[in-house]
N, C-alpha and C positions, 0 to 999 in steps of 0.2 A: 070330694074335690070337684070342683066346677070347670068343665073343659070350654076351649072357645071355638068356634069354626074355623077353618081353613082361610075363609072369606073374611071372617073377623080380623085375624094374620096382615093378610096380603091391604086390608084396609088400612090399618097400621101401619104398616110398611109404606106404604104411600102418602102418608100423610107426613113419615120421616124423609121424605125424599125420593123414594127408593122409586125407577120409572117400570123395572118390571119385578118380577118374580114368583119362583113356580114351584110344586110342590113338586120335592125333589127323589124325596122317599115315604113311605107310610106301611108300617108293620102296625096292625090291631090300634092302640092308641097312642102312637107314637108318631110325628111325623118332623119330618125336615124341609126345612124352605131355603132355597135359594134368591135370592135377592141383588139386582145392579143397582146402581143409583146411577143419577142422574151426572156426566163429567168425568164418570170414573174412567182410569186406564185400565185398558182391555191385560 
């Protein structure tokens, strides 16, 4: 299985919209991103 970076992630996500987003959690190869976009309510 071919994993992607972190960086790869949050590039994608940016290019959907999204104006920030941060790596939320990370156990060994697993991780989770949080993500706002751009207009969203809080």
């Amino acid at each position: 299985m071919l994993t992607d970076s972190v960086e790869t992630h949050k590039s994608r996500l940016r290019k959907a919209g999204f104006e920030h987003s941060e790596l939320w959690f990370q156990c060994f190869n697993f991780g989770s991103l949080v993500a706002l976009k751009a207009g969203a309510a809080a």
